[in-house]
GUFI-942829 format. One record per residue (C-alpha): residue in one letter; x, y negated, z. Coordinates in steps of 0.02 Angstrom, whole numbers. Each point is the difference from the previous one (the first is absolute). Layout:
N
type->a	x->X	y->Y	z->Z
...
***
This chain:
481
type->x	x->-1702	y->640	z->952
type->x	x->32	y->87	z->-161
type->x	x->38	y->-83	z->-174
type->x	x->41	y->41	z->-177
type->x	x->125	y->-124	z->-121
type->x	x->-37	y->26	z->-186
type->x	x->146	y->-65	z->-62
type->x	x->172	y->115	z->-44
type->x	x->-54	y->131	z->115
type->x	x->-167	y->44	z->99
type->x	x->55	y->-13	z->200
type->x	x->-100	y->77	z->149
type->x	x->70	y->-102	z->156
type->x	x->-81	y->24	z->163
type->x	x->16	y->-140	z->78
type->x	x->-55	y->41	z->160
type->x	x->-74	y->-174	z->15
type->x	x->-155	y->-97	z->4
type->x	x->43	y->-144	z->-103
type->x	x->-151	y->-111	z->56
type->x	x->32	y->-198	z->1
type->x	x->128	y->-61	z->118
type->x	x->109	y->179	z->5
type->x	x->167	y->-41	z->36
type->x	x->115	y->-19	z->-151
type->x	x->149	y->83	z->93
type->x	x->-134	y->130	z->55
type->x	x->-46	y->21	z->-187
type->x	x->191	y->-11	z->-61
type->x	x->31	y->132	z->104
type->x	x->-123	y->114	z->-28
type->x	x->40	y->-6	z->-185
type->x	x->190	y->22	z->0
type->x	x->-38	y->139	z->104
type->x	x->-122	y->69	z->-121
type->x	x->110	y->-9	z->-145
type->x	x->135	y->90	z->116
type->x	x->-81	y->163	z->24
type->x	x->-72	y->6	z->-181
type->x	x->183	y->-14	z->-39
type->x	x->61	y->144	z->144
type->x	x->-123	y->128	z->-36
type->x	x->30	y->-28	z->-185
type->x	x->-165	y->-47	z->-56
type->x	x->110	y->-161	z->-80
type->x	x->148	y->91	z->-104
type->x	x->172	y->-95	z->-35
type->x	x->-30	y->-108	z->-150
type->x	x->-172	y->-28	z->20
type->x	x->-61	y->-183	z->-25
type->x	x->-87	y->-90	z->99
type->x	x->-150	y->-124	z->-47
type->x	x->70	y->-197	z->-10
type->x	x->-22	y->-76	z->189
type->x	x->-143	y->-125	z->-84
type->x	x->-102	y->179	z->-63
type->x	x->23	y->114	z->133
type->x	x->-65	y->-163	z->115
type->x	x->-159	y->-38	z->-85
type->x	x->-35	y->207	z->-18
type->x	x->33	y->7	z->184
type->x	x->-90	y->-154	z->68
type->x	x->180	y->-72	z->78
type->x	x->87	y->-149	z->-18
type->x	x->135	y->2	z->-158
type->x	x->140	y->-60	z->140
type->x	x->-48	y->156	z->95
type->x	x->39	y->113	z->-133
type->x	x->151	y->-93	z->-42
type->x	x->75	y->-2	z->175
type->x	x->-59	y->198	z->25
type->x	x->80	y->11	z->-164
type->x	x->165	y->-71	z->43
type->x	x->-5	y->83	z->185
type->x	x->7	y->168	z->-97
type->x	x->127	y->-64	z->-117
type->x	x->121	y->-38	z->147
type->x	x->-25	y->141	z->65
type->x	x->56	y->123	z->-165
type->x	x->-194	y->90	z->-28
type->x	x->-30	y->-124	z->-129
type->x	x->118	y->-97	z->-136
type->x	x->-49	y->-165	z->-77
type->x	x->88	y->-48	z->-175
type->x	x->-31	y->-153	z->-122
type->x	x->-100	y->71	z->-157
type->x	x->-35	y->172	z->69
type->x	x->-112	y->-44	z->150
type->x	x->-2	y->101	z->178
type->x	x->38	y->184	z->-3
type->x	x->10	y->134	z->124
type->x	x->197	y->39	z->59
type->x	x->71	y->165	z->-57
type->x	x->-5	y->59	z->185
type->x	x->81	y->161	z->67
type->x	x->-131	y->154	z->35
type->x	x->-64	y->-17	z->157
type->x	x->119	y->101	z->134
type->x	x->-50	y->88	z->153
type->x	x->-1	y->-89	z->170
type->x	x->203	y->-20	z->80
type->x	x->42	y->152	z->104
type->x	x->32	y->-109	z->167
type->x	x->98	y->154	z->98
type->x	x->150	y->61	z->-37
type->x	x->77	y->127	z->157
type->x	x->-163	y->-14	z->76
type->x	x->69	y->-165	z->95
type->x	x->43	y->-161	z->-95
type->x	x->-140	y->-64	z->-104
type->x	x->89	y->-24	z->-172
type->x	x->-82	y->-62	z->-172
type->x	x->42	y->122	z->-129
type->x	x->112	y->-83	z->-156
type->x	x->-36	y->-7	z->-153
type->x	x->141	y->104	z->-93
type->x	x->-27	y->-106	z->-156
type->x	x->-46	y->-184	z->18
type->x	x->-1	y->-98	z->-148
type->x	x->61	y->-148	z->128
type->x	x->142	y->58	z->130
type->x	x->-8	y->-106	z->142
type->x	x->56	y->132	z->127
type->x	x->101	y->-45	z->136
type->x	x->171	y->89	z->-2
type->x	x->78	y->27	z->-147
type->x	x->123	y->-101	z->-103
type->x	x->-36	y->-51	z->-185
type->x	x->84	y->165	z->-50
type->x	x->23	y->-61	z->-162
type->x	x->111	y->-124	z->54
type->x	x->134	y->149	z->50
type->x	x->174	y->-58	z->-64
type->x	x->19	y->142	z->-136
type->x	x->171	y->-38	z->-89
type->x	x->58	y->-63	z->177
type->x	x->-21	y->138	z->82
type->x	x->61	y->125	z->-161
type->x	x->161	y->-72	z->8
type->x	x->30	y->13	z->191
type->x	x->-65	y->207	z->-31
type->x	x->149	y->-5	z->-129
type->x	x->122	y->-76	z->103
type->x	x->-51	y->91	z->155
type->x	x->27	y->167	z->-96
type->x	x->133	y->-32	z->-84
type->x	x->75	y->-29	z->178
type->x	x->-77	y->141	z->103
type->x	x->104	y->134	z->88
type->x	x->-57	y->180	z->-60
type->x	x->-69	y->33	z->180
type->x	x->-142	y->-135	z->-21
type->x	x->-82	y->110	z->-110
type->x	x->8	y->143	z->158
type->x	x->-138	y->-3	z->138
type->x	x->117	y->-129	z->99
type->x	x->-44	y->-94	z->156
type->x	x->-171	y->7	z->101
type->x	x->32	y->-190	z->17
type->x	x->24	y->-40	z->-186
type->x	x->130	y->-64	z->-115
type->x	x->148	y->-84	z->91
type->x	x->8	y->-103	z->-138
type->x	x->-186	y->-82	z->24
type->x	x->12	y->4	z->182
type->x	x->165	y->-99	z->-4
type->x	x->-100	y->-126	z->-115
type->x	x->-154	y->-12	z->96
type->x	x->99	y->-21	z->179
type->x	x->68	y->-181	z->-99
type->x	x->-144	y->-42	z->-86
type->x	x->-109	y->14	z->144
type->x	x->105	y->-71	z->115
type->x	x->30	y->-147	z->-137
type->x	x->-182	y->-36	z->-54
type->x	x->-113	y->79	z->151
type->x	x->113	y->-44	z->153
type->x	x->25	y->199	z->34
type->x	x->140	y->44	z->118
type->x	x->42	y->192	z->-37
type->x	x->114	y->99	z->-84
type->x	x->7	y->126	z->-144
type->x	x->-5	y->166	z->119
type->x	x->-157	y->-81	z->84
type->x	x->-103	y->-17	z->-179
type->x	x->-92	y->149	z->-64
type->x	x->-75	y->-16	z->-168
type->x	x->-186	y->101	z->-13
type->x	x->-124	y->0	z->-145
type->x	x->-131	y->-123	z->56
type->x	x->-49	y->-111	z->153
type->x	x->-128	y->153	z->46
type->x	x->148	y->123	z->-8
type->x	x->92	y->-103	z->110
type->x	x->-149	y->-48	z->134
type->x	x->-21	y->196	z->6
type->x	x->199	y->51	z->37
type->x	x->-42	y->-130	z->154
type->x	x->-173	y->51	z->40
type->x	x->74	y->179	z->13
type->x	x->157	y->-76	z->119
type->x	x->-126	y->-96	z->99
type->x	x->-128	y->183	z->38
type->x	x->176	y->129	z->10
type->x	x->116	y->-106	z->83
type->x	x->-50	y->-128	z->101
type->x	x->-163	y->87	z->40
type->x	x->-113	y->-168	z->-49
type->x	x->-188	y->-1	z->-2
type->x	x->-40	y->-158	z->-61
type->x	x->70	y->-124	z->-136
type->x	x->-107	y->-151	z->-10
type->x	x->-19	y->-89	z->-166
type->x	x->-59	y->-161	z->-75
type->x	x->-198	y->-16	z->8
type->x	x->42	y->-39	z->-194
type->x	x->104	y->95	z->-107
type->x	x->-3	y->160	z->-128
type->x	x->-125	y->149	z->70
type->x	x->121	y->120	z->-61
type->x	x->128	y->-29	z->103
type->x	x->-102	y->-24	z->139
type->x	x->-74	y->183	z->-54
type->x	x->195	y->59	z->-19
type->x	x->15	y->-35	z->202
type->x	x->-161	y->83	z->51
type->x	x->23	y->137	z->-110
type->x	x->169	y->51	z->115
type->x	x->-117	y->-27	z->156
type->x	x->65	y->-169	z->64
type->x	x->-157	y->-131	z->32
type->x	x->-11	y->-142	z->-100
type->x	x->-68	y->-134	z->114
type->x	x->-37	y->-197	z->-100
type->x	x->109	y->-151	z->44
type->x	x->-111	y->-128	z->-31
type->x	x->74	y->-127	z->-149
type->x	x->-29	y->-190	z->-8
type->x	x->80	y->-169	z->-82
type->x	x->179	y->60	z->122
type->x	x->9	y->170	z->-71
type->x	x->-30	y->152	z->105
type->x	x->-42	y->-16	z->204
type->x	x->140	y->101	z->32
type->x	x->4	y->-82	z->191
type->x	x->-166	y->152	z->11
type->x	x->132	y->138	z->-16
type->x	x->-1	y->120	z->135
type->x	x->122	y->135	z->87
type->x	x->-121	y->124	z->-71
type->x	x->59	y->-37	z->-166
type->x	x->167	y->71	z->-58
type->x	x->3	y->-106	z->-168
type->x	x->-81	y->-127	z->-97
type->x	x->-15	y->-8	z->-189
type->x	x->13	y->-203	z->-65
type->x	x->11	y->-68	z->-169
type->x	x->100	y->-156	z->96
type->x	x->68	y->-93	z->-146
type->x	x->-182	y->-23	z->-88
type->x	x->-140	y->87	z->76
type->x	x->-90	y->94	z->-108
type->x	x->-122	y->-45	z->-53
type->x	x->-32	y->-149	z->88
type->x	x->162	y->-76	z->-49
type->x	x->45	y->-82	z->137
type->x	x->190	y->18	z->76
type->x	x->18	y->77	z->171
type->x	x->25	y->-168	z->142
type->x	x->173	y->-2	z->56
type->x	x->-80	y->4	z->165
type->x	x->-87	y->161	z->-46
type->x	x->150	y->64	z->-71
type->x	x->95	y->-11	z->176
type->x	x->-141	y->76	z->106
type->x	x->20	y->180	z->-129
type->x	x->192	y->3	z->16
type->x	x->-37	y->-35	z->199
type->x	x->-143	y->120	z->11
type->x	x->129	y->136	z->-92
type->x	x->155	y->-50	z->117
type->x	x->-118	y->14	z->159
type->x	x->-79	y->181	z->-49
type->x	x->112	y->74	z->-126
type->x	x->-137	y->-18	z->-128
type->x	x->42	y->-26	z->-207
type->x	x->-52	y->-135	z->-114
type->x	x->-26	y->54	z->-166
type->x	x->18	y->-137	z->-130
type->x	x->-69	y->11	z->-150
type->x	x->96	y->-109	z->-108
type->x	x->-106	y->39	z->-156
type->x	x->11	y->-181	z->-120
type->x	x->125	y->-88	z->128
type->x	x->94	y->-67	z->-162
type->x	x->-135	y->-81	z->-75
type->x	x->-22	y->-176	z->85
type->x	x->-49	y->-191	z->-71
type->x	x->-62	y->-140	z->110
type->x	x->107	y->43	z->141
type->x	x->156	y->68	z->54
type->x	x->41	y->182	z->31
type->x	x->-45	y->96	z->136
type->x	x->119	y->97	z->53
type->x	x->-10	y->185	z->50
type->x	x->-62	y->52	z->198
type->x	x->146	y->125	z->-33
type->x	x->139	y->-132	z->27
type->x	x->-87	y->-41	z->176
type->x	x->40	y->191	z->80
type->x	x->74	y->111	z->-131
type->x	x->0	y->138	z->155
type->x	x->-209	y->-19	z->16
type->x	x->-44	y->-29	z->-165
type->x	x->-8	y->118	z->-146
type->x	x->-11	y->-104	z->-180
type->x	x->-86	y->75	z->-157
type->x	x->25	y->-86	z->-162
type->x	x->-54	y->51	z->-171
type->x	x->41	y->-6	z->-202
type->x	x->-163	y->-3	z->-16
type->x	x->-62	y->-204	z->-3
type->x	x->161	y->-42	z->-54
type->x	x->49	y->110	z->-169
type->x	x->-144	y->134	z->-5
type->x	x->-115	y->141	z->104
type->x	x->50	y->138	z->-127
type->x	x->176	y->-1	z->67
type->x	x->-37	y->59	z->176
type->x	x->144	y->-41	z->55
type->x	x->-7	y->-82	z->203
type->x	x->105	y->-32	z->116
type->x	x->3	y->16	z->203
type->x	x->144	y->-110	z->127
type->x	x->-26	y->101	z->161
type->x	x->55	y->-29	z->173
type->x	x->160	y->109	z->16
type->x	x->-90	y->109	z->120
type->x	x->-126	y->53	z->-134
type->x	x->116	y->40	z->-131
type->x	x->19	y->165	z->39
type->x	x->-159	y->44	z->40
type->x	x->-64	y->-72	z->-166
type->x	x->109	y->112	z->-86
type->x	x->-43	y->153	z->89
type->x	x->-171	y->-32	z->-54
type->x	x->45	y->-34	z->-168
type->x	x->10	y->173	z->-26
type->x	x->95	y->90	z->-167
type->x	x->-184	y->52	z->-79
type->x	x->-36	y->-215	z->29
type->x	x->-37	y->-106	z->-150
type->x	x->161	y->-106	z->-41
type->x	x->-9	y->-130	z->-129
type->x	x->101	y->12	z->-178
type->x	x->203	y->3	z->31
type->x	x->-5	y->-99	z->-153
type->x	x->-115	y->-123	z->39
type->x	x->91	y->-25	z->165
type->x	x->156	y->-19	z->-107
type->x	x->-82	y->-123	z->-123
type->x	x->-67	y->-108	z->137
type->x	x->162	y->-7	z->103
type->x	x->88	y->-58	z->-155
type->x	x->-121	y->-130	z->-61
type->x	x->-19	y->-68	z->169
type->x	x->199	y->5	z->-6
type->x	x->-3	y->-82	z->-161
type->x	x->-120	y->-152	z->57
type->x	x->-118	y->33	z->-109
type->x	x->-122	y->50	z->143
type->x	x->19	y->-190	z->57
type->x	x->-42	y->-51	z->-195
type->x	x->-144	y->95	z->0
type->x	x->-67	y->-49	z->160
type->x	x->25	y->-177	z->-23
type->x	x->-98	y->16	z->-184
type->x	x->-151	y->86	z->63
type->x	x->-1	y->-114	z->156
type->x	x->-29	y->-148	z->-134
type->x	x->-116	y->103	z->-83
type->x	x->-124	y->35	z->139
type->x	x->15	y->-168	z->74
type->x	x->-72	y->-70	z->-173
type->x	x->-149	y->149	z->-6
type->x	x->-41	y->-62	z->181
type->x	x->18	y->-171	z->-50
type->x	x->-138	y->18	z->-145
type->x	x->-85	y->95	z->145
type->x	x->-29	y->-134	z->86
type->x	x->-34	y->-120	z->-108
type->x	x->-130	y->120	z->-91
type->x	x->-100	y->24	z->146
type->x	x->16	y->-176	z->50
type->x	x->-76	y->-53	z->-155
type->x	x->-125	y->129	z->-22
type->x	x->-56	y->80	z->189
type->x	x->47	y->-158	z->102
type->x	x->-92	y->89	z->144
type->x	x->126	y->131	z->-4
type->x	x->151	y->-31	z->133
type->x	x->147	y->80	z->-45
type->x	x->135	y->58	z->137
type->x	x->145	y->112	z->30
type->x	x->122	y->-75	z->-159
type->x	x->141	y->-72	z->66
type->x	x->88	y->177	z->-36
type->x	x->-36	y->161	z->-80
type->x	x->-105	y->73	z->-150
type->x	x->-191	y->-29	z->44
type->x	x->-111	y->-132	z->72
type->x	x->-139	y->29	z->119
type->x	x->-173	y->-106	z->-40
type->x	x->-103	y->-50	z->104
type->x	x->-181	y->-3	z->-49
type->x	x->-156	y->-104	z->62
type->x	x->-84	y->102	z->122
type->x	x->-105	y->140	z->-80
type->x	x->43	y->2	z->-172
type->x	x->129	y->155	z->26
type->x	x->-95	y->120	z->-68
type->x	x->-69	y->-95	z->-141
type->x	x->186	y->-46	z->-45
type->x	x->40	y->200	z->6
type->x	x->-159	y->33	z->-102
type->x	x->42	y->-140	z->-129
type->x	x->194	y->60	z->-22
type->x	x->-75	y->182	z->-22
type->x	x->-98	y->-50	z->-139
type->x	x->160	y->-87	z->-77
type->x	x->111	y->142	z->17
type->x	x->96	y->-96	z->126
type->x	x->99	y->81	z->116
type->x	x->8	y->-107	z->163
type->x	x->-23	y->74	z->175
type->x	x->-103	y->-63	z->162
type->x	x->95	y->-52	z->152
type->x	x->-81	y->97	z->85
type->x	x->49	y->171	z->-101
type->x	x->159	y->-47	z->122
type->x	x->-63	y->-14	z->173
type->x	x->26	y->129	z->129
type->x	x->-147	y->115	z->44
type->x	x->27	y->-59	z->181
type->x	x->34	y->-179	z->-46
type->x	x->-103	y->-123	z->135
type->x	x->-26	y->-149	z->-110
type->x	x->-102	y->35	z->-165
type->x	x->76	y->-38	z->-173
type->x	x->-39	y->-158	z->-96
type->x	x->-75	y->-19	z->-161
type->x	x->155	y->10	z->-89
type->x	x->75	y->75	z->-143
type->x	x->195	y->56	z->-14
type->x	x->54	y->-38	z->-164
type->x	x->187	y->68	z->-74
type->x	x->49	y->-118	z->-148
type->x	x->152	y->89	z->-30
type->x	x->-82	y->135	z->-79
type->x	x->-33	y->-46	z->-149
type->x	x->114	y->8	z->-156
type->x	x->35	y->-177	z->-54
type->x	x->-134	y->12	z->-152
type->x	x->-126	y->67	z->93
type->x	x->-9	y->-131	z->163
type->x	x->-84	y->-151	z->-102
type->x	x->-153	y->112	z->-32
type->x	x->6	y->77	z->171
type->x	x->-7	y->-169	z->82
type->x	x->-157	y->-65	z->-108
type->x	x->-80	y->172	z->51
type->x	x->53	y->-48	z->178
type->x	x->-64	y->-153	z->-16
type->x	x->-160	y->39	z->-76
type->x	x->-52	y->138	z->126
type->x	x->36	y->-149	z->150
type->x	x->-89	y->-126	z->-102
type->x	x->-140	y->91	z->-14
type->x	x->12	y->49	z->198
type->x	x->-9	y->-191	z->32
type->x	x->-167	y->-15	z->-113
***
């Protein structure tokens, strides 16, 4: 059916239907909303165009005024329409359309590309870098200075600082349950910097061929391991963590996020935990813990790191970067004594080595306690933004379950069956940043994502997460309709 409204604007909306007597008002409803949709898309409807009044563009199309109304509001939840007192219904100012997602990054891991410039950041994996203790940390740089022996400014130590390594080996051992010692840390610029150093170890050295990994977790660092030749093979991940009882002697490592999965959320089952450390004591494997948000916890208590287990299997990798902020790159690895050396040999001169500096500044603020001030502020922080989370979505997308929050900076929701990709399609519209679980999953993964969306509300500064969470909320509400 086609029809014309004379009011405000003239509209061409093809229906698609046959609106004899009896047609099914959801039918109908439908049919509409989706109408009004594409008119919107293709831009035959421009931002700020009004609409006709519900009760006109009902009589001009032959529909029911409620019909209108509830296609109306559908669209309004969704973000291609807005509704105001006094100025009437109007089309959103909507982004340009963008091209499809490139789905294939390496040629293996199908991978959503971002958007670099959201209006709403709900990324999973970054700290609100605003949030970065400025003054704090300019007057441990001062004091750390004013202190430093003229050879810290030299090329110095493969390992690091002394000084940072002496305050990591207490700090870690006071706050993560590490058992190591300062000769046994070496600081790198990143997680990925680290995984590689090991991933080089594992191919050289100790001749290994395969490192399994989480069926969840970051594609790049599965990519980092396959791009050294070592196979990747999925341990499948459920409510106990990763089915680390599947490891094999054919593996020579396993990468886990043990502390809180990511991005599930979940914390690895003590039970789980002790088949890993037996699997590595039986075959001389490694467990590579990724410790990445291990600070950050609020309905429970912590979780201590696998390290403290079997500091002779497991290698620990920790980072600045949840805790103060990624532009630091400054890391840190507590290896088994046996890999020290190794490490370092492959931490060759030409190597990227994080800021002397920065490695001065951190020791002394973590020296200082104000690493423990900070950390205990932004853990109040967060556990507020996931508190008005939850209570957001439980007001306004009650169908929505939402998991994996007892620690760490992002939720996981879980979506009625189906409505995935009109969530992703809604957010995209909003200039929402949000990512689908399934962006996650390993290639050769048995069990097929969920309709679920990973969701970082630490990402935001402060005055920007109220509007990201309405746009959140919006783009699920209108999922639900």
């Amino acid at each position: 059916m086609k029809a014309r409204a004379n009011s405000a604007v003239d509209l061409h909306l093809d229906l698609g239907l046959d609106l004899a007597p009896g047609a099914s008002r959801h039918g109908v409803r439908a049919a509409l909303t989706g109408a009004l949709r594409e008119a919107v898309r293709t831009g035959r409807l421009v931002p700020g165009t009004q609409l006709p009044p519900s009760r006109t563009l009902a009589a001009d199309l032959g529909l029911s005024r409620n019909t209108v109304a509830e296609a109306y509001a559908d669209l309004v939840a969704e973000g291609w329409l807005t509704a105001r007192q006094g100025s009437g219904t109007r089309v959103a100012e909507l982004p340009p359309a963008r091209p499809a997602p490139n789905l294939q990054r390496g040629g293996r891991s199908p991978v959503p590309a971002r958007d670099p410039a959201p209006t709403h950041n709900f990324y999973a994996g970054s700290p609100d870098v605003s949030a970065f203790p400025r003054a704090e940390w300019l007057a441990a740089a001062r004091r750390a200075l004013t202190r430093a022996p003229s050879e810290a400014f030299g090329a110095g130590d493969r390992r690091g600082r002394v000084e940072l390594r002496t305050a990591l080996a207490e700090y870690l051992a006071r706050a993560r349950g590490l058992r190591t010692h300062p000769d046994r840390i070496v600081l790198v610029s990143g997680f990925g910097h680290g995984l590689s150093l090991l991933g080089r170890v594992l191919r050289d050295e100790l001749r290994a061929r395969e490192a399994a990994v989480e069926s969840y977790g970051l594609w790049f660092h599965r990519e980092q391991l396959s791009g050294l030749g070592l196979h990747t093979p999925p341990l499948e991940v459920d409510g106990r963590g990763a089915d680390t009882t599947a490891l094999t002697d054919r593996q020579s490592a396993v990468l886990l996020t043990a502390a809180h999965q990511f991005p599930l959320g979940v914390p690895l089952h003590p039970d789980r935990r002790a088949a890993a450390i037996a699997w590595a004591r039986r075959t001389g494997g490694l467990v590579i813990e990724d410790d990445y948000d291990g600070e950050f916890r609020y309905d429970r208590q912590p979780v201590g790191a696998m390290q403290g287990l079997a500091p002779e299997h497991v290698a620990y990798l920790g980072t600045a970067s949840k805790s103060l902020a990624p532009a630091l790159r400054l890391a840190w690895m507590a290896l088994p004594e046996h890999l020290v050396a190794p490490v370092l040999a492959a931490k060759a001169e030409w190597e990227r080595h994080p800021s002397s500096l920065d490695q001065l500044t951190l020791a002394e603020f973590i020296a200082s306690g104000g690493y423990d001030r900070h950390l205990r502020a932004q853990r109040l922080r967060y556990r507020r933004r996931r508190d008005r989370l939850v209570a957001a979505l439980a007001e306004r997308a009650p169908e929505v379950r939402v998991t994996g929050i007892a620690a760490g900076l992002h939720a996981v929701l879980e979506l009625p069956p189906g409505t995935g990709p009109a969530a992703l399609t809604a957010a995209s519209w909003l200039r929402l940043a949000v990512e689908p679980l399934g962006a996650f999953r390993h290639p050769d993964a048995t069990a097929p994502a969920p309709d679920a969306l990973v969701v970082g509300y630490a990402s935001p500064a402060d005055h920007a997460f109220p509007a990201a969470l309405d746009a959140l909320c919006k783009s699920l509400a209108g999922t639900a309709a």
